[in-house]
C-alpha positions as CSV (number, residue, x, y, z in Angstrom):
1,X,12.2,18.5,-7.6
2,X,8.6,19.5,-8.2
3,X,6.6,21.3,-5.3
4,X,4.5,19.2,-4.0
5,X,7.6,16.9,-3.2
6,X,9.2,19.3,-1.9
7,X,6.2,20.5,0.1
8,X,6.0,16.8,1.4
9,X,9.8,16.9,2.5
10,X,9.1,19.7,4.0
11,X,6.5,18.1,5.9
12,X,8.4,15.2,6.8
13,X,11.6,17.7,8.3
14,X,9.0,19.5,10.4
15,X,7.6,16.2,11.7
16,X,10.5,15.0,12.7
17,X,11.5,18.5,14.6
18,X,8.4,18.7,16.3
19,X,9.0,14.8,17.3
20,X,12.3,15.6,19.2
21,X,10.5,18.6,21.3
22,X,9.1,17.4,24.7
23,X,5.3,17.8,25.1
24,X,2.9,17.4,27.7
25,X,0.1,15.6,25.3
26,X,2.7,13.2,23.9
27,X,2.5,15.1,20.7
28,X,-1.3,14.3,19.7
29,X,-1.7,18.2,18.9
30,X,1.2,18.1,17.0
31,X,-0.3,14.6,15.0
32,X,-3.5,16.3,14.5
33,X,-1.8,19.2,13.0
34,X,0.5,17.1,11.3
35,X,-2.5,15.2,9.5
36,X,-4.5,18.2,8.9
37,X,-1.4,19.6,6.8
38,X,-0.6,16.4,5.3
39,X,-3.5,15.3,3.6
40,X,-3.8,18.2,1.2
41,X,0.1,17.5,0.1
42,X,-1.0,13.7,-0.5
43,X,-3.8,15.2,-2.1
44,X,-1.3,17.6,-4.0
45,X,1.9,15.0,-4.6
46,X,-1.0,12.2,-6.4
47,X,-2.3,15.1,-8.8
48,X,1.1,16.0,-10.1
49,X,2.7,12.8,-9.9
50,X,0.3,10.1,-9.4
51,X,-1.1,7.6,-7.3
52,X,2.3,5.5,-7.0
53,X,4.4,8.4,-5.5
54,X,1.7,9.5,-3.7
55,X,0.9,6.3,-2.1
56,X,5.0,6.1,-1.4
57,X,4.5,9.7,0.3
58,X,1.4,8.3,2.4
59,X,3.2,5.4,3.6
60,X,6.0,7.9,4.6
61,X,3.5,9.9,6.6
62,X,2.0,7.0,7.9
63,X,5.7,5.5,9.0
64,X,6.3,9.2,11.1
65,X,2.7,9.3,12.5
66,X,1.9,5.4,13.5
67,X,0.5,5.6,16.8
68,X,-2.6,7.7,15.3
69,X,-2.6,4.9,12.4
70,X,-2.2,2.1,14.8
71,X,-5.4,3.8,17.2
72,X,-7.2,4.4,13.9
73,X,-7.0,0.6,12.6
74,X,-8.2,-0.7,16.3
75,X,-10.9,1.8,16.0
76,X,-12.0,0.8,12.7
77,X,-11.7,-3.3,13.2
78,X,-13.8,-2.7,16.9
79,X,-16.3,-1.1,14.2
80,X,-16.0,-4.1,11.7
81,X,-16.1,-6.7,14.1
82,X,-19.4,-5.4,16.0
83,X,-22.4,-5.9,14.3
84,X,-26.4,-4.6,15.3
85,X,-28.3,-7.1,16.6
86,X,-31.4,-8.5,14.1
């Protein structure tokens, strides 16, 4: 197994560690942490293998961390959906 795979299930061991710990913030430090690690081994994973497994490692990411992906799409289609006034 290559680095950057093992790198991402790495990442993926550690998420799901710090998702069994009890937290006070109902783990959004731990998600922003979590992203801020994450993207670089995405980033990492599609330079040595591609954009396939690296689109199979986002969707893995995005499976452990969808609250912040479900807040971000609301946030984006409330953006979409208002336009300025002309």
């Amino acid at each position: 197994m290559s680095l950057s795979l093992t790198l991402a299930c790495l990442w993926a061991v550690v998420a799901n560690i710090l998702a069994m710990t009890p937290s006070k913030d109902y783990h959004w430090r731990n998600a922003y942490i979590l992203i801020a690690v994450g993207i670089p081994i995405v980033g990492y994973v599609v330079m040595q293998h591609g954009p396939w497994i690296g689109l199979l490692v986002l969707a893995g990411g995005c499976s452990v961390l969808r609250w912040p992906v479900i807040y971000l799409g609301r946030w984006v289609g409330r953006r979409v959906r208002t336009t300025p006034a002309e």
